[in-house]
C-alpha positions as CSV (number, residue, x, y, z in Angstrom):
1,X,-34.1,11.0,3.0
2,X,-34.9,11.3,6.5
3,X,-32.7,11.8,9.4
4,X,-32.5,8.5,10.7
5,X,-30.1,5.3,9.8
6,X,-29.7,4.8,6.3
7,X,-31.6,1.8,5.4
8,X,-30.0,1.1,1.8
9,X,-26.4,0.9,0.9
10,X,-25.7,0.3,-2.2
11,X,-21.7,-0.7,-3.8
12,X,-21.3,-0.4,-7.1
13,X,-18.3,-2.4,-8.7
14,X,-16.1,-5.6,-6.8
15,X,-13.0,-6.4,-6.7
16,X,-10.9,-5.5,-3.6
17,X,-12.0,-2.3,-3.2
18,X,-15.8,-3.4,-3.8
19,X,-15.9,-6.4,-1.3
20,X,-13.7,-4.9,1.6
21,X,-16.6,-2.5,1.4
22,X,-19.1,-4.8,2.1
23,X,-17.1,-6.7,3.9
24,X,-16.6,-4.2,7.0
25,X,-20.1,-2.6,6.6
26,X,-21.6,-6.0,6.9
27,X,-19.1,-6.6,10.4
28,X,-20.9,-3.8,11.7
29,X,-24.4,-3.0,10.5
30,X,-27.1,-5.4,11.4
31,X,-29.1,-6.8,7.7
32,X,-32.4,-6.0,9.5
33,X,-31.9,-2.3,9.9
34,X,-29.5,-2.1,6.8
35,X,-29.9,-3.7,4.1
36,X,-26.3,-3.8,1.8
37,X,-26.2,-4.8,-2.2
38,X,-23.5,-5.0,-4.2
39,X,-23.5,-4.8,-8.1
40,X,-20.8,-6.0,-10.1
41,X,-20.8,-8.1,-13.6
42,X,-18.3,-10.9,-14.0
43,X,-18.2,-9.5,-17.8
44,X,-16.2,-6.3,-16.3
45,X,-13.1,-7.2,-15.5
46,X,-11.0,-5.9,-12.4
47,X,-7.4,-4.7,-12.2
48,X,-6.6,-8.0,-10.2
49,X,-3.1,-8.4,-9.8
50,X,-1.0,-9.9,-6.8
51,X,-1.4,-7.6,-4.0
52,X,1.7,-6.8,-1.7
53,X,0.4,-4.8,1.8
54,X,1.5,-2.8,5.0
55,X,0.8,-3.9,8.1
56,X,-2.1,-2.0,8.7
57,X,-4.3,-4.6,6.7
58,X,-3.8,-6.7,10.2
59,X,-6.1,-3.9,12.0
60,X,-8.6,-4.6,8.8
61,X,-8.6,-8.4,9.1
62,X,-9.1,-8.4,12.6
63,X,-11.9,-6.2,12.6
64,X,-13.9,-8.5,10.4
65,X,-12.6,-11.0,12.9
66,X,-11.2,-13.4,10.4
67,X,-8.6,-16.0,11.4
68,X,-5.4,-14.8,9.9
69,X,-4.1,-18.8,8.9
70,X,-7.4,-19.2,7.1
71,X,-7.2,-15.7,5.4
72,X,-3.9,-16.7,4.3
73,X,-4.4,-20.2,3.1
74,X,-7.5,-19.0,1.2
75,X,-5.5,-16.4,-0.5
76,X,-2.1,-18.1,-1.5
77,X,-0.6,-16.0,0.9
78,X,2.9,-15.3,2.1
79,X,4.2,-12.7,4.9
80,X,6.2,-9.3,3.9
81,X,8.7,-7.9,6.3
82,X,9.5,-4.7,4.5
83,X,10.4,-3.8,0.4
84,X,13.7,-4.5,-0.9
85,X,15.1,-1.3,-3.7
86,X,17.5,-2.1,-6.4
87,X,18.8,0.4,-8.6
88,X,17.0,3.5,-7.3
89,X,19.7,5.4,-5.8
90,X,22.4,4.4,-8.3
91,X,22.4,1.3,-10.8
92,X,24.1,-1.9,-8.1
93,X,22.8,-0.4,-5.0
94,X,20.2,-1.7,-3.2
95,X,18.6,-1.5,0.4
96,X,15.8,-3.0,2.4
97,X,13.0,-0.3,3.8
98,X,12.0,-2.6,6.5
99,X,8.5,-2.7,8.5
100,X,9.1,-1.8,12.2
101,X,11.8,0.5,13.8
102,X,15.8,0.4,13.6
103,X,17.6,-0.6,16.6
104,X,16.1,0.8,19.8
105,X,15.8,4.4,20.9
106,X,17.8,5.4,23.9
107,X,17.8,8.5,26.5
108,X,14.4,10.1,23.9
109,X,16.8,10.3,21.0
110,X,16.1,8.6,17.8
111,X,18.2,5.5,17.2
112,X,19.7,6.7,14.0
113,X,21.3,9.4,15.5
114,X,23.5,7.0,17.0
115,X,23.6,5.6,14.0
116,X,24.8,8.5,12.6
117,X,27.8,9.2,15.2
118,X,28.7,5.3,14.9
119,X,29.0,6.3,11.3
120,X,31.2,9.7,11.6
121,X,33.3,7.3,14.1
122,X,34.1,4.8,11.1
123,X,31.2,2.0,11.0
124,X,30.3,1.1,7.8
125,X,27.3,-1.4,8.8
126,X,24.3,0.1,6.8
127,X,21.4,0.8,9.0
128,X,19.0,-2.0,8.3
129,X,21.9,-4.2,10.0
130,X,20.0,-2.8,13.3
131,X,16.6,-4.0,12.0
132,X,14.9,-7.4,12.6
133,X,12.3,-6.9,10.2
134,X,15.6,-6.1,7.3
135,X,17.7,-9.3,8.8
136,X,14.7,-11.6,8.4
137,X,14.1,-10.6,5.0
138,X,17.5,-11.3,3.6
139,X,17.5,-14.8,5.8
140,X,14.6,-15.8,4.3
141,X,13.2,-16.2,7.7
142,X,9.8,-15.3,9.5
143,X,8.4,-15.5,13.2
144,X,5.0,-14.2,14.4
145,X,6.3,-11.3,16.7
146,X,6.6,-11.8,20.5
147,X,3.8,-10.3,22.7
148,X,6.7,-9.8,25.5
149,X,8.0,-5.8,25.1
150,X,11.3,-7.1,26.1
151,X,12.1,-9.8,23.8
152,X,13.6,-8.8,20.5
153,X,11.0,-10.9,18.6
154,X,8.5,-8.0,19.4
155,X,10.0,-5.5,17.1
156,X,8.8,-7.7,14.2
157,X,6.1,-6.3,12.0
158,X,4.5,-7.9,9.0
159,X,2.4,-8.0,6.4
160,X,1.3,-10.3,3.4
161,X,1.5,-10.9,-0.2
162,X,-1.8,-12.2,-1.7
163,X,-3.6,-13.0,-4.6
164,X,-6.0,-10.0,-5.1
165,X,-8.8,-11.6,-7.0
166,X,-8.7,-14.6,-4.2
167,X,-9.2,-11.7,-1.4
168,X,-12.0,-10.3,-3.3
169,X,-13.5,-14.1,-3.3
170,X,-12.9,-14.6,-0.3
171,X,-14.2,-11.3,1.4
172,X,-17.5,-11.9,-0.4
173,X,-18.0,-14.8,1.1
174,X,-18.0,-13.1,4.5
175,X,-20.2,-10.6,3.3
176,X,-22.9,-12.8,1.8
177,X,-22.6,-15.0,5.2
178,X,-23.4,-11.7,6.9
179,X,-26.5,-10.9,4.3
180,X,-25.3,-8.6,2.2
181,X,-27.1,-9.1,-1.7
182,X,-25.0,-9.2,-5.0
183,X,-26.6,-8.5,-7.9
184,X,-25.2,-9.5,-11.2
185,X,-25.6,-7.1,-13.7
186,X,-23.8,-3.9,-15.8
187,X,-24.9,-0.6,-14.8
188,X,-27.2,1.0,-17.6
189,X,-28.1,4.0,-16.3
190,X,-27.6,6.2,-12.8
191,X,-30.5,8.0,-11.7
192,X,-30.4,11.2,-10.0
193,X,-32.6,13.1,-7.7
194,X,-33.7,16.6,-7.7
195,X,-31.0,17.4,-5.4
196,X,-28.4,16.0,-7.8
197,X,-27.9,13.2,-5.4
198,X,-28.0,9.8,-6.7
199,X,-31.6,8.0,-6.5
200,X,-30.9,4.4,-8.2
201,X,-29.4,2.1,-10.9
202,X,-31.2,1.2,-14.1
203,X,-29.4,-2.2,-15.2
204,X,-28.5,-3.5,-18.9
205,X,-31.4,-5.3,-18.6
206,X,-34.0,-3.1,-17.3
207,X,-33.9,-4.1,-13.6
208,X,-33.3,-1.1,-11.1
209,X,-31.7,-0.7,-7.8
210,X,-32.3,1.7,-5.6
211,X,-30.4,2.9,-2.3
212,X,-29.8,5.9,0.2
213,X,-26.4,5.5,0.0
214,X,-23.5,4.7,-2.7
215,X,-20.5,3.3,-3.0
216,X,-18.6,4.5,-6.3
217,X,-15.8,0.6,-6.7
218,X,-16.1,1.0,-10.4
219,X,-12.3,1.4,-10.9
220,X,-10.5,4.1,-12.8
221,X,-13.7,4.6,-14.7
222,X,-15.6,6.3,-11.7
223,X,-18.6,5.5,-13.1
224,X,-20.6,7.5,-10.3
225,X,-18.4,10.3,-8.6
226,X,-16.5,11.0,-12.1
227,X,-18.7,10.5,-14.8
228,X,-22.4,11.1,-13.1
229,X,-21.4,13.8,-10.4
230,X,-19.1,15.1,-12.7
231,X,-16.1,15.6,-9.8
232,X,-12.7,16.1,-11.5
233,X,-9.5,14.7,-11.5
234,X,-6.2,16.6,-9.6
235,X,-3.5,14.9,-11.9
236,X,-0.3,14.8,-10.2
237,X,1.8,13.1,-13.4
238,X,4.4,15.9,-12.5
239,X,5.8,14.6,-10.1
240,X,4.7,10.7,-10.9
241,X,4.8,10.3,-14.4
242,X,4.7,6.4,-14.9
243,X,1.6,5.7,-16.9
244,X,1.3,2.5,-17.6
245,X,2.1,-1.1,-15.7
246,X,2.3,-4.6,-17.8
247,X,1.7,-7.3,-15.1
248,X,2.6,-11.3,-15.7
249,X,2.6,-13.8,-13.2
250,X,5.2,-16.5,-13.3
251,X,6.6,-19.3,-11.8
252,X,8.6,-19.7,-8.7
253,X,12.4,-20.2,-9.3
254,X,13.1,-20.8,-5.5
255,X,11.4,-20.5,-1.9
256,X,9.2,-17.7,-1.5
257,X,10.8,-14.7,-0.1
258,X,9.4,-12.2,2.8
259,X,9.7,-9.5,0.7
260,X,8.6,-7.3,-2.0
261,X,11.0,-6.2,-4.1
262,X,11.4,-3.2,-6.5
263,X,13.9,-2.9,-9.1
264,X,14.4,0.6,-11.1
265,X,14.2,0.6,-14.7
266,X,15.5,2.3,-17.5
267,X,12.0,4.4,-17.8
268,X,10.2,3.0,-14.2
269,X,10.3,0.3,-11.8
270,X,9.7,-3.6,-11.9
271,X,7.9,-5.4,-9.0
272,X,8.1,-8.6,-7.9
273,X,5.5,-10.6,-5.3
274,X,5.5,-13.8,-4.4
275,X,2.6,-15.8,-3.3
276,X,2.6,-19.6,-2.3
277,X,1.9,-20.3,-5.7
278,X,3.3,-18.3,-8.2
279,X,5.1,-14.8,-8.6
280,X,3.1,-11.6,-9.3
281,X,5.3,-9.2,-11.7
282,X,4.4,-6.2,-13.4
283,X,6.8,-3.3,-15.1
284,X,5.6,0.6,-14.1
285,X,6.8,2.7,-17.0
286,X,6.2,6.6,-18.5
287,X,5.0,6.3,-21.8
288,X,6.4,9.4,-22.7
289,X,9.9,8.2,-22.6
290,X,9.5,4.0,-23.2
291,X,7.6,2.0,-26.0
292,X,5.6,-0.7,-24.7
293,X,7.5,-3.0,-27.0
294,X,10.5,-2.1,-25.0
295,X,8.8,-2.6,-21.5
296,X,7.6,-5.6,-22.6
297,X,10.6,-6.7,-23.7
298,X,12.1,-5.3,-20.3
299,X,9.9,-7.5,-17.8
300,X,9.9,-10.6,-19.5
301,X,13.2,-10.5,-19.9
302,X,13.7,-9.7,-16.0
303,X,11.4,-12.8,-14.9
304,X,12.9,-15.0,-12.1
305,X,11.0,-17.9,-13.6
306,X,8.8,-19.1,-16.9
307,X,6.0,-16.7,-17.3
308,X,2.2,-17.8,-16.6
309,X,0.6,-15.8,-19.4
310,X,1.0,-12.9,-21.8
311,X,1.5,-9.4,-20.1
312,X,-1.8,-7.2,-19.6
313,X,-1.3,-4.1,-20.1
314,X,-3.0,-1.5,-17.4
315,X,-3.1,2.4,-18.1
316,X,-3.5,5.1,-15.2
317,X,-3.0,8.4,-14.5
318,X,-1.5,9.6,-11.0
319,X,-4.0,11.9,-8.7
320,X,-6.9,11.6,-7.1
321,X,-10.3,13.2,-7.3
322,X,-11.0,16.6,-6.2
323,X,-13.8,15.7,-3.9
324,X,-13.7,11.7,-2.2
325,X,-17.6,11.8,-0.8
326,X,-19.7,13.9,-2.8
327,X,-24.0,14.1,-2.1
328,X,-24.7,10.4,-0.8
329,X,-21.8,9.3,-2.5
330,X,-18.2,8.0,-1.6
331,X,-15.8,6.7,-3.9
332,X,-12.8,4.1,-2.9
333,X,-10.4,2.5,-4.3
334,X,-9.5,3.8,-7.9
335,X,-12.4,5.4,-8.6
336,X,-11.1,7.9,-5.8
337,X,-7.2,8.4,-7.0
338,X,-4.5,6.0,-7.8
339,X,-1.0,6.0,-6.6
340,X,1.7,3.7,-8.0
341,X,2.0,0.3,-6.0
342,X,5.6,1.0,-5.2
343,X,5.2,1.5,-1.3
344,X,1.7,-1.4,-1.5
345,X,0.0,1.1,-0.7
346,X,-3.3,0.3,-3.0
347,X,-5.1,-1.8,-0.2
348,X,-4.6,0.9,2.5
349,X,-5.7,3.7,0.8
350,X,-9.2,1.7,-0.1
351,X,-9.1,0.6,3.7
352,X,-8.4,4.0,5.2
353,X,-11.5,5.4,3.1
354,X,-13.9,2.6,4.6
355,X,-12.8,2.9,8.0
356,X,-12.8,7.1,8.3
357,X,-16.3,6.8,6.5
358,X,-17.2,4.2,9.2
359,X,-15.9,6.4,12.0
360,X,-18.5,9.8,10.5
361,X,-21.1,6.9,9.3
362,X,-23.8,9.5,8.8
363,X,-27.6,9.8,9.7
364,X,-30.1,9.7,6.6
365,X,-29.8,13.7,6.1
366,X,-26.0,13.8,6.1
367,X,-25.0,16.5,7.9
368,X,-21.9,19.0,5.5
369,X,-19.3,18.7,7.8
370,X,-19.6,14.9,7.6
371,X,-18.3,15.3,3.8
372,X,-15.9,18.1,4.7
373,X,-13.9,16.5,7.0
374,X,-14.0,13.2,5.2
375,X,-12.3,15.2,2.2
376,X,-9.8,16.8,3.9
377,X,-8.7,13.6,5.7
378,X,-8.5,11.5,2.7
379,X,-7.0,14.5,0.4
380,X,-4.3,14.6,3.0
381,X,-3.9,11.0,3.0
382,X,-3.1,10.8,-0.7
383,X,-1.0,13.8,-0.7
384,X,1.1,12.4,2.2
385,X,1.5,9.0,0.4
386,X,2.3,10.9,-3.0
387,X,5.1,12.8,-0.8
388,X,6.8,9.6,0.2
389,X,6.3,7.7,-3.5
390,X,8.1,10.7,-5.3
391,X,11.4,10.5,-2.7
392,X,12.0,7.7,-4.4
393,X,11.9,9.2,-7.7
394,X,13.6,12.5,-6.6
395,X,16.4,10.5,-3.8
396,X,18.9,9.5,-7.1
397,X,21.7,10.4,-8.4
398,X,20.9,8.1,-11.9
399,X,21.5,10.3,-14.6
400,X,21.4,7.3,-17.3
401,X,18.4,7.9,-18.8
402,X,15.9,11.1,-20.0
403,X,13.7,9.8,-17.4
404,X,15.9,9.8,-14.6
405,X,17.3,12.4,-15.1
406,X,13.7,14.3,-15.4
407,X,13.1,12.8,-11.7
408,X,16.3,13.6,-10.4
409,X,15.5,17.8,-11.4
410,X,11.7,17.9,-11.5
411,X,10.1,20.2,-8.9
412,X,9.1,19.0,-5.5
413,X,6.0,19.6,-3.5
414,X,6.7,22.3,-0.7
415,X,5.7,19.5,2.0
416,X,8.5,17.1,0.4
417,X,11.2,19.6,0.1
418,X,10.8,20.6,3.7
419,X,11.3,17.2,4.6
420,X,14.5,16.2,2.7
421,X,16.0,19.6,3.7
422,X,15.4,18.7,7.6
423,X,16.7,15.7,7.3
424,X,19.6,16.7,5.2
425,X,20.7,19.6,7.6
426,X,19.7,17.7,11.1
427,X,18.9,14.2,10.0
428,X,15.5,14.9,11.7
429,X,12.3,13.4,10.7
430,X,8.9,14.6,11.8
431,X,5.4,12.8,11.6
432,X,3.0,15.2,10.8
433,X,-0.7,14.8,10.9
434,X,-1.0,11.5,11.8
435,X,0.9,10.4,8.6
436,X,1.0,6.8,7.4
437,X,4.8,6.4,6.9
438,X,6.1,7.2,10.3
439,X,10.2,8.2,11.2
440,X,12.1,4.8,10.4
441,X,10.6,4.8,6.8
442,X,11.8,8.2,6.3
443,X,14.8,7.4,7.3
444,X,15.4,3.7,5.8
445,X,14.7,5.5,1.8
446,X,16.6,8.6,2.7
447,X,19.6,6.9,3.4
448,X,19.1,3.8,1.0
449,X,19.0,6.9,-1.6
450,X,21.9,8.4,0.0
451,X,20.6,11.7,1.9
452,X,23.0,11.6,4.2
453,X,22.2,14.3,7.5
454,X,25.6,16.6,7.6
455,X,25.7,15.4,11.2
456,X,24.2,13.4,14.3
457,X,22.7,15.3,16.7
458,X,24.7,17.3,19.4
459,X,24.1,15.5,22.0
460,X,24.7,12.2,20.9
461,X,27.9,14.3,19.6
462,X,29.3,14.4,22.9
463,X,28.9,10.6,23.9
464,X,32.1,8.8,24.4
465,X,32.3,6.8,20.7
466,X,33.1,3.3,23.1
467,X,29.6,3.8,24.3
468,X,28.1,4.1,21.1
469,X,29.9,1.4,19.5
470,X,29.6,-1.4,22.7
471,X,25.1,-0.5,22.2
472,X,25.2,-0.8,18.7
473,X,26.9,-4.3,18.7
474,X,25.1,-5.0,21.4
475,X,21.7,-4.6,19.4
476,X,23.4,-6.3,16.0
477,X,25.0,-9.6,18.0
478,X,20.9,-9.8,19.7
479,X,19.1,-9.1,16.4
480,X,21.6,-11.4,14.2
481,X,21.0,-14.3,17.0
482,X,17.4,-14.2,16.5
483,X,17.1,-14.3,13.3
484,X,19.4,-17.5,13.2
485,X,16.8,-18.8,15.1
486,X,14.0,-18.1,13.6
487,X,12.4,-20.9,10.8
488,X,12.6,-20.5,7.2
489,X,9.9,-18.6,5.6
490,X,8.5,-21.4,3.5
491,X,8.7,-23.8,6.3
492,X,6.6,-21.4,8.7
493,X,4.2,-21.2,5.5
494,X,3.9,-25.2,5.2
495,X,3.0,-25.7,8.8
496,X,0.7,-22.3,9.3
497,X,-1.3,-21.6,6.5
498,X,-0.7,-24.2,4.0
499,X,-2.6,-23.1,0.2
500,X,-5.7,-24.5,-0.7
501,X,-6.9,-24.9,-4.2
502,X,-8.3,-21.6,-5.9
């Protein structure tokens, strides 16, 4: 290759993870000077189940410049305020880990510190009583958030439930708009160079593709980083031993809510997203210590509603790959690792891999460092979003089952222990690296799991409790009012982004 653009991207694989691909490159990269192709087969199925998101697919959507009520519509979609847990702490307990902050920080201390002196003082309001985002949620209400700083309405952060296989429809028809070239066809064959980097495709049927550049979509297979680069596997089922997920959809039993929810298991976790039209479930279980009879048996029994089909049964392995962009060749979604959906963070992840491979987009020669730093940042990614999925595993005190209590004792990573200790001893929480789970969500699953600090800091110590108490209420009695006035979720739905027909 020579040192100028690259002329020929090539994705390998659809799905989400295959058309958000194209979908940003083609945003950017004009089809005269690049030309993108995608291959995928409609014989090869993709993972495909409802999608629940974090805010940061906003930044993605508006990049591509898409309207967000059209987005929606096309996609079934309904908004998410934050995850509801049930039964992770201890069976009957649950708790909301909301999107946006608690309360409001005042004087440069963190607002749960006052939380935390309210608390010593006798309040027994849990802390997602201070969040908008939590109050919403249980309402069953939703507002766009204000643009005004000083409104309350501004602390409101969102993002959606969707149907995954009408996103990946959808973003290829941006794409193809924008020229990029799908190609229908199974993968035969990868060629290599006599660098080892990849040259071309050789189809099924005898047809070849060639490229500059490669983007490995093909799902937990990893058809080109994994199998034909032969980059292995860092397996992380220590500390995240669910192995398998049985997904339905079903039908609504009520009003769609702004919420995820996850509900602990005897062996796992069962989730539960709703979209306009029906209700994406699945059960996330370890193997080693359920049946699938019994899962099965588990989520159907658990449905809200009349199930939509038979369960499909989905097998993984927690980790990710030891390398992400190896030679002229980056892998996203689960060809690069795969994390349990419990914190929805499946979409970020693949979008965090387009955009920091946007931000080093490379000349033809690929300079090292390009790959190197594109590694560490997305090894640390996944490490950091591992650290905050296993809290919830570790954060119990369920001791009903062999897998709990394997959780409950297992070994932590270093860079999780250190974290649960601060917070224990201080009740300070520390965003390191640029993480993607910033203070409140540290703080709304360490105490929804019960690590309670030992005390509030000493400063807000020695604040007259009156004080405390008269700005908490304060916050509550304005939060609580504007909620009541907010609409109902499935009323702001029907007038914004009404479903269309798949």
């Amino acid at each position: 290759m020579s040192a100028a653009l690259l002329r020929r991207i090539v994705i390998v694989g659809g799905g989400s993870a295959g058309w958000m691909t194209a979908a940003a490159l083609s945003s950017l990269l004009d089809p005269k000077d690049v030309t993108i192709t995608l291959v995928e087969s409609d014989a090869i199925g993709t993972v495909g189940v409802g999608e629940a998101t974090i805010p940061d697919i906003l930044a993605f959507n508006q990049m591509l410049g898409v309207s967000e009520a059209e987005f929606m519509a096309a996609t079934q979609a309904t908004f998410k305020l934050g995850i509801e847990f049930v039964d992770w702490g201890a069976k009957g307990e649950r708790y909301i880990h909301p999107f946006g902050q608690h309360g409001v920080d005042m004087q440069g201390i963190d607002f749960h510190q006052y939380w935390l002196r309210a608390r010593d003082d006798g309040a027994r309001e849990p802390i997602e009583a201070y969040s908008l985002c939590a109050l919403a949620a249980q309402a069953g209400r939703f507002a766009l958030p204000d643009p005004n700083p000083r409104s309350v309405l501004s602390q409101i952060r969102y993002a959606y439930h969707f149907d995954a296989t009408l996103y990946a429809r959808f973003l290829r028809r941006y794409a193809e708009a924008r020229g990029v070239v799908r190609v229908e066809g199974i993968v035969g064959d990868v060629r290599q160079g006599a660098d080892g980097t990849i040259a071309g495709l050789t189809l099924r049927d005898g047809r070849t593709v060639e490229g500059d550049f490669f983007f490995d979509c093909t799902g937990f297979r990893a058809l080109l980083l994994g199998e034909t680069l032969s980059t292995g596997f860092v397996d992380w089922s220590h500390w995240l031993p669910c192995d398998t997920a049985l997904a339905v959809p079903s039908e609504h039993a009520g009003p769609p809510t702004p919420y995820t929810r996850a509900t602990a298991r005897d062996a796992g976790w069962q989730w539960r997203i709703p979209t306009q039209r029906r209700v994406g479930n699945g059960h996330i279980y370890a193997s080693a210590f359920q049946s699938e009879a019994v899962a099965r048996e588990t989520l159907l029994a658990n449905l809200d509603a009349s199930a939509l089909g038979d369960p499909r049964r989905i097998a993984f392995k927690a980790g990710c790959r030891e390398a992400f962009w190896r030679g002229n060749c980056v892998a996203i979604g689960l060809a690069a690792g795969f994390l349990e959906p419990l914190e929805s963070t499946s979409i970020y992840l693949i979008q965090e891999g387009i955009s920091r491979f946007i931000s080093l987009f490379p000349r033809g020669d690929i300079p090292d460092i390009l790959r190197t730093e594109y590694n560490r940042h997305m090894r640390t990614e996944f490490e950091q979003v591992r650290d905050f999925i296993v809290l919830h595993y570790a954060a119990t005190t369920r001791d009903d089952t062999p897998f709990w209590r394997y959780c409950r004792t297992m070994t932590l990573p270093d860079t999780l222990l250190h974290k649960i200790e601060l917070f224990r001893e201080t009740g300070r929480v520390f965003r390191y690296n640029d993480e993607l789970f910033a203070r409140p969500s540290w703080v709304a699953v360490m105490l929804g799991q019960g690590i309670v600090p030992a005390a509030c800091d000493p400063i807000v110590a020695t604040l007259p409790a009156g004080d405390v108490a008269h700005s908490l209420a304060s916050m509550r009695q304005a939060m609580a009012a504007a909620v009541e006035r907010m609409p109902r979720h499935a009323d702001f739905l029907s007038r914004y982004c009404p479903a269309v027909a798949a």
